[in-house]
N, C-alpha and C positions, 0 to 999 in steps of 0.2 A: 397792104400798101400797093397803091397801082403801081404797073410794070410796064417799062416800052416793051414794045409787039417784035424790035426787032433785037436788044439783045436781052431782055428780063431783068435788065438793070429796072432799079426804083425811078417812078416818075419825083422829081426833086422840086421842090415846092417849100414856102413857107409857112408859119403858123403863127397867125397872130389872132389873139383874142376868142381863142376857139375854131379858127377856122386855117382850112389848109388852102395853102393861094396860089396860085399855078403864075406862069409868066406873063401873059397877057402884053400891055403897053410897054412892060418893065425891060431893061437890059438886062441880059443873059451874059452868064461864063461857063466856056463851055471845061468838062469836067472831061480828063483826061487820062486814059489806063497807062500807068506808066512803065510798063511789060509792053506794051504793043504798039505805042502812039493812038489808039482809038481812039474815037470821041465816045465816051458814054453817056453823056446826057449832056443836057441846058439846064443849068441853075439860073430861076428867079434872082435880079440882087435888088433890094428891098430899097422905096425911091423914100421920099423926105415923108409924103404922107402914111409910109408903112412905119419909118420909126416915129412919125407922133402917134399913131394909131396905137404902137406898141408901145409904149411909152403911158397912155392911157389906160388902158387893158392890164398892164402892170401893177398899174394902183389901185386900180379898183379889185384885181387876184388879189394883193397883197392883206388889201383888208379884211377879205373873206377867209385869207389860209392863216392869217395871222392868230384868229379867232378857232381856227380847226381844233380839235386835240388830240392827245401825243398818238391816242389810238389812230386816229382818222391817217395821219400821218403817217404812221407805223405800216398800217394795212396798204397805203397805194405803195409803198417804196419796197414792201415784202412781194406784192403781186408784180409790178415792175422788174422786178428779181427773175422770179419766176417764171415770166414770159421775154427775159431775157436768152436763157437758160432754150426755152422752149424755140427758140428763133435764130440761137447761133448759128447754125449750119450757114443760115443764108444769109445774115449780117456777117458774118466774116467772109464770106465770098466774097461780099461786096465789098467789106473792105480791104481786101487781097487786090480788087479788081481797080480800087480808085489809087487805094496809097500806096502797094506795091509789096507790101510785108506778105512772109508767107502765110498759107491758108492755117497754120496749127500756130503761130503768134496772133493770128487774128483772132483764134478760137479762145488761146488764153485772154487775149482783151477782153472780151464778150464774158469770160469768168471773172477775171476784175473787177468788170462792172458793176455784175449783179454780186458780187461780194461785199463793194459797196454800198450797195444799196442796201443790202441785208446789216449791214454793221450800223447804217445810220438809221433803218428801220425801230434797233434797239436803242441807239443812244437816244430819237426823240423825246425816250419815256424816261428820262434821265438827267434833266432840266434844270439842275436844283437853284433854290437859294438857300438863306437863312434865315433866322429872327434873333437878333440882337439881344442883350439883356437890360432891360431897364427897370424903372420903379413901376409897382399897380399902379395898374391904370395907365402903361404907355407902351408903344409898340413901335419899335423899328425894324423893318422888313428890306431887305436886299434880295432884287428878284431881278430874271433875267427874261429879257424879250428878242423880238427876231429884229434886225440890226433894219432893217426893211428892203425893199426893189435889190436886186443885186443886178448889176451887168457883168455879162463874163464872157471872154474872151478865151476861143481852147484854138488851140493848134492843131495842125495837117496828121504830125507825126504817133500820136493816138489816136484817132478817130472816134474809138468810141472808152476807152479809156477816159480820157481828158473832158469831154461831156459829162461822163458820169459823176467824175471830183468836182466839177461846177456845177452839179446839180443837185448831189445826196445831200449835203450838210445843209447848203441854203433850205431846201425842203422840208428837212429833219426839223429845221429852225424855227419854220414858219415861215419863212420870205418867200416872194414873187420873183422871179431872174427874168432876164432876157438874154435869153443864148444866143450868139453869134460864133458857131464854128467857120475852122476854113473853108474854102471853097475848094481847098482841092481833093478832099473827100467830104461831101457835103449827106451822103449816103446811110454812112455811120450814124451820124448826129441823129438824124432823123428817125432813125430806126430807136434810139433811144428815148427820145421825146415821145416817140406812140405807144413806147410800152408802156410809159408814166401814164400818156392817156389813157391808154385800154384800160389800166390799172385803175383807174377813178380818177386822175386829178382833176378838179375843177377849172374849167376855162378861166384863162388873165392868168394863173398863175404861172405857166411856163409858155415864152412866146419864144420863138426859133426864127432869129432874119438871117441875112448873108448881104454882104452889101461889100464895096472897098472901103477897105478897111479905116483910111482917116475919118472918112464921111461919117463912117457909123461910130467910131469911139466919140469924135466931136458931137454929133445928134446926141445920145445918148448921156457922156459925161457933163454936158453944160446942164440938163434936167436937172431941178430940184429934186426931183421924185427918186432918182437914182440916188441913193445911201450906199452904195457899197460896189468897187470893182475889184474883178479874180480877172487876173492876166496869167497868162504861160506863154512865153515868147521872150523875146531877143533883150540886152537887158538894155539896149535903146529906145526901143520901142516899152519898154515898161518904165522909162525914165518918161518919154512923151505922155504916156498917161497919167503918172503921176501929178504931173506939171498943170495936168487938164482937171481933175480930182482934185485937188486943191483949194479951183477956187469956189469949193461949194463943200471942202470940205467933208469931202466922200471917205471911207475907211479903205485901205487897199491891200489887196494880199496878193503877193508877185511872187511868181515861179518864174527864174531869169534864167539867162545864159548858165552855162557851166561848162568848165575845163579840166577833166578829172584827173588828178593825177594820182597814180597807181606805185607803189614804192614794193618792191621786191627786194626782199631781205637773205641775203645767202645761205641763213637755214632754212628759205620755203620747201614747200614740198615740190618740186620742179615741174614733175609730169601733172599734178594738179593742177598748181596756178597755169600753166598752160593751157589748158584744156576748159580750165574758168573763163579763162580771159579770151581765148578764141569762142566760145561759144557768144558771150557778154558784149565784145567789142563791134561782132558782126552783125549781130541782132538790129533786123530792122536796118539792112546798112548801114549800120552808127548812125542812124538818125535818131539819135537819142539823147535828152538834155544829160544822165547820168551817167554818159558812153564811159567808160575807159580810155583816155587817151594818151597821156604825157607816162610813159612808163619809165620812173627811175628802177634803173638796176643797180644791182652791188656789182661793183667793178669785178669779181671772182669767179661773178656767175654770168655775168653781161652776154659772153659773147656764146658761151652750152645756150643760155635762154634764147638769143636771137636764130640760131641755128635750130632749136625745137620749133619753134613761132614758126617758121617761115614755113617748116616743112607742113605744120599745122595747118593753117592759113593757104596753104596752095592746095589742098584736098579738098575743100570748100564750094560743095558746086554752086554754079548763079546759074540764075533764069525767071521765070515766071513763078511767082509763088503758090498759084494752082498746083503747079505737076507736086508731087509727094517726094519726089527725090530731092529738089530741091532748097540749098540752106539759105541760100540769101537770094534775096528779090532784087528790085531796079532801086535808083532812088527815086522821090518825092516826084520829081518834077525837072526839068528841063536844064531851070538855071544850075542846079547840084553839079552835077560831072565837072562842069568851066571851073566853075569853082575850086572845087577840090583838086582840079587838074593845075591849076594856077598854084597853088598850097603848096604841092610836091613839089613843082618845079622850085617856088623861091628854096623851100628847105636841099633840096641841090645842089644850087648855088652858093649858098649857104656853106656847103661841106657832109649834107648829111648823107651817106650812103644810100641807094634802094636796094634793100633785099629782093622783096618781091613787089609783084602788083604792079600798079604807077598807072594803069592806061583804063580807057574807055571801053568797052567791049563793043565789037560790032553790034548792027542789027536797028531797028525802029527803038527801042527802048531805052532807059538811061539806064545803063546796066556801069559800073565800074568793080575794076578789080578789089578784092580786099588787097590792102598796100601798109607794107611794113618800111619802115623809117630808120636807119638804126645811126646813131651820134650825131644826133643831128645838135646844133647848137643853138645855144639857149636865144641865138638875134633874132630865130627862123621862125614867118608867121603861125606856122604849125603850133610851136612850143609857148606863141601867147594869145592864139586867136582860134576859140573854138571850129575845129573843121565843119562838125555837124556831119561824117561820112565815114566811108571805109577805111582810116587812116590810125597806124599807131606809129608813132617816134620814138626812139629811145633814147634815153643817154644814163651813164656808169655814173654811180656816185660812191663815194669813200665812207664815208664818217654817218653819223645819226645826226649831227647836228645842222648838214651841209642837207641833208634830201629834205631835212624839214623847211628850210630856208629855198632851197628852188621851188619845194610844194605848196607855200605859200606865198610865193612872191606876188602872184596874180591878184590882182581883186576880187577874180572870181572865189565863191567857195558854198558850191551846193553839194557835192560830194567827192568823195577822197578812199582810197582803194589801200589794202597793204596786206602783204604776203608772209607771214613767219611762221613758225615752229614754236616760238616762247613766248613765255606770256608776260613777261615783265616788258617785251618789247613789244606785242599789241597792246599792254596797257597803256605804254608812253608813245606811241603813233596815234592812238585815238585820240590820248587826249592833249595831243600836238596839233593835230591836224585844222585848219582852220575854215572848217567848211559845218553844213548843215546836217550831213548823214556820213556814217564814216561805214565801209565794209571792211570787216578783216579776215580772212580766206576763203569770202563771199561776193558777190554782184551784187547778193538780191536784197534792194534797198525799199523797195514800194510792199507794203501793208496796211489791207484796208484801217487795223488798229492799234499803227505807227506815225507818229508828223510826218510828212515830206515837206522838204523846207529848205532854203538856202541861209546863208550872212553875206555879209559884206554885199558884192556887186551883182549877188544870184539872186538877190529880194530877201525877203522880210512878209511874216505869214506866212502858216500852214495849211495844207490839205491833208485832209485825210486823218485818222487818230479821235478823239477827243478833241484836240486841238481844232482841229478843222470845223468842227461844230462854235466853239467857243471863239472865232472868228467871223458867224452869225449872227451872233449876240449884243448885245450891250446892257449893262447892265445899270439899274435904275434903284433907288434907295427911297424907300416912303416912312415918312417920319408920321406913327400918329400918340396925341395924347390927347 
C-alpha cells in the first residue's frame, strides 16, 4: 500500500470496480491523529459519478461471486485471514494513529478480523437446504441464495473490526457490498479490502467509497440493485435508513445505540468486578457501543464499590496509544470531550456526585479523564442518553425487582452486564434482562461464532455467528413434478 514520504501513513484512496482512485477533482477530509492534532492524510470523498460507477460494478461482482463456490469463497476469506495476521503490526499502528485506541487494542482488532474471516471461510461450505417429501415422481426443494449487493455502513470506533463483520458473512454468502467506512479512520478499512484483494477476490465484488454520509446512504439506498443494508451507528441515524430501505424494500440489519446497564449484586466478587469493569469501561475510551455504563449497585456494597472504582480508575494512565505504558488513548475526534464534558455537568446539577475524573486533559489532543459518577439520579442525561466516553454513574438499588425495572426502562437493549456469586440469581438476571447479549462476571460479549445483536431500540439483525450468515440469504422454494 502506498505511503506519504512525510509521515508513512497510507496514501487513502478509493476502490471502485477494481481500481484504486486517488483524489484528483474530488473533495477531500482531511484525516486527523487524535493524540496530536495532525493531519494524516487527505481522504478522496466519492462525487455522484463514483457511486453510480459503484453501484454498477456491484452488479455485475455480484453476478459473478454469486456463481463462485463455497471453495472459491472459503480460500480468498482463509488467505485474507492470513495476510491479515501477516500485516498487523502496521494496520494497528495506523489504527492507533487515526482512532486513537491503543497500539495492543488495535492489535486485538486486526485478530478479530481475521478470526472472522476464518469462521466464515468455514461456514460458506455450510449452505444447506432441504428436500421435502412427496409422491414419485415429485420434488420440493428449499434452497438458499445470496440475498444480493449489500451496502454497509461501519463506524469510526473499530476501524477495522466493523469492516471485517460487513464483509465476512456477505462474502461467505455470495454477495457483492459496497463499503463505506468512516472517514475518520479511513486507514483501517482499507487495509482490509487489500487483503481480500491480494487474497483473490474478483473485481465489482467489494467496492470501498467515503463520501458524507447523507449523500452516500441516499445514492446508494434509492438503487434497485442494493438488496440489503448493515448499519452500525446511532439509533437515529439507523432509524433514517431504514425509512430510506423501505421504499425499495431492502432487508436491514442494525447495530444501534446502546446503554449498558451493569447490576452489581452484594455477593459479587468485589476485587473482580472491579478490576472487570475498569479494564471494560475504559477500553477504547468507552468508545464503545457495549461500554458498561449505568452501574446499579446494592445499596450494602454501593459506597466499599465506589471507593475501590475510583481508586482503580485514578491509576489509569492516558496518552497516546503508541507509547506501551499507556492504558487509554484520546477520544475519536474533537466533538467527544464538549460532549461528554456537557453530560457531567447536567449529571451535577442534577445532584450526582464526582468521584473522580470530570475534566479535559491539557495538550493538542482530546484526551479526557476516566470520570466516575456516583448517585447520580435517574432525570440526569448520563442515566438516559448513551455517553459514548470515559464516564460511569452509579446509583444503590434495594430489591431484585426494582434494578430489573431501572435496567430496562430505556429502549435501548443491546447488552446488559451483572455481578454475582449464585446462580439462581444469574439465571433470573439473564433471563430478565431485556437486551440482545447479556454478560454475567464477564465483558467479553463479541464472538466470531456468537450473534451480536441488539432488541428493542438497539436494531434488529445479527453479525457475526451463524446468524450473521443467514442474514445474507434468502431463501427460495422450487416446486417440481
Amino acid at each position: 500500500m502506498p505511503t506519504s514520504p512525510l509521515s508513512g501513513y497510507p496514501q487513502l484512496r478509493l476502490h471502485i470496480d477494481g481500481e484504486w482512485i486517488e483524489a484528483g477533482h474530488r473533495p477531500v477530509h482531511q484525516v486527523i491523529n487524535p493524540a496530536t492534532g495532525e493531519v494524516l492524510g487527505d481522504l478522496p470523498l466519492a462525487d455522484e459519478a463514483d457511486l453510480s460507477r459503484a453501484l454498477v460494478a456491484t452488479e455485475r461482482g455480484f453476478n459473478r461471486w454469486r456463481r463462485s463456490s463455497p471453495e472459491e469463497r472459503s480460500a480468498v476469506l482463509t488467505k485474507a485471514a492470513s495476510l491479515l495476521r501477516e500485516r498487523a503490526g502496521e494496520i494497528a499502528r495506523n489504527a492507533t494513529r487515526e482512532q486513537g485506541k491503543t497500539f495492543a487494542e488495535a492489535q486485538m482488532e486486526v485478530s478479530g478480523c481475521a478470526g472472522l474471516f476464518d469462521f466464515y471461510a468455514a461456514e460458506a461450505k455450510r449452505i444447506y437446504g432441504r428436500v421435502l417429501v412427496r409422491p414419485a415422481g415429485q420434488r420440493s426443494l428449499v434452497v438458499k441464495e445470496p440475498v444480493g449487493p449489500v451496502a454497509a455502513f461501519a463506524p469510526w470506533n473499530f476501524p477495522i473490526h466493523n469492516p471485517g463483520r460487513k464483509l465476512g458473512a456477505p462474502l461467505a454468502a455470495g454477495c457483492s457490498v459496497i463499503l463505506k467506512p468512516a472517514e475518520e479512520a479511513p486507514a483501517s478499512a482499507i487495509a482490509v479490502v487489500q487483503a481480500l484483494l491480494d487474497a483473490g477476490l474478483p473485481s465489482g465484488v467489494c467496492q470501498l467509497v467515503f463520501g458524507v454520509p447523507d449523500v452516500v446512504s441516499r445514492a446508494l439506498l434509492a438503487s434497485p440493485l442494493i438488496r440489503k443494508v448493515s448499519f452500525t451507528g446511532s439509533t437515529t441515524v439507523g432509524k433514517h435508513l431504514m425509512r430510506l430501505a423501505a421504499d425499495t424494500m431492502k432487508r436491514t440489519t442494525m447495530e444501534l445505540g446502546g446503554h449498558a446497564p451493569v447490576i452489581i449484586f452484594e455477593d459479587c466478587n468485589l476485587d473482580r468486578t472491579v478490576e472487570t469493569l475498569a479494564v471494560a469501561k475504559f477500553r477504547n475510551a468507552g468508545q464503545v457501543c457495549v461500554s458498561p455504563t449505568r452501574f446499579y449497585i446494592h445499596e450494602s456494597i454501593h459506597d466499599r464499590f465506589v471507593a475501590a472504582y475510583a481508586d482503580r480508575i485514578g491509576s489509569i494512565t492516558i496518552g497516546n496509544g503508541l507509547d506501551e505504558s499507556v492504558a487509554m488513548g484520546p477520544m475519536a475526534n474533537v466533538r467527544r470531550p464538549q460532549a461528554i464534558e456537557e453530560m457531567i455537568g447536567d449529571a451535577i446539577n442534577c445532584g450526582g456526585r464526582l468521584i473522580g475524573g470530570g475534566s479535559r486533559l491539557d495538550g493538542q489532543g482530546f484526551f479526557f479523564q476516566p470520570t466516575l459518577l456516583a448517585n447520580v439520579p435517574m432525570n440526569a442525561r448520563v442515566m438516559n442518553e448513551e455517553p459514548f466516553g470515559p464516564v460511569v454513574a452509579t446509583s444503590p438499588f434495594s430489591t431484585f425487582d426494582d434494578v430489573v425495572a431501572q435496567a430496562n426502562r430505556l429502549p435501548f437493549g443491546l447488552a446488559g452486564y451483572a455481578f454475582t456469586e449464585k446462580l439462581r440469581t444469574a439465571n433470573l438476571i439473564g433471563d430478565a434482562l431485556e437486551v440482545g447479549m447479556v454478560g454475567i462476571n464477564t465483558t467479553s460479549l463479541a464472538a466470531a461464532d456468537a450473534p451480536f445483536q441488539g432488541v428493542k431500540e438497539s436494531g434488529h439483525g445479527s453479525e457475526d455467528g451463524p446468524e450473521g450468515l443467514a442474514a445474507c440469504l434468502v431463501t427460495k422454494t422450487i416446486h417440481q413434478s
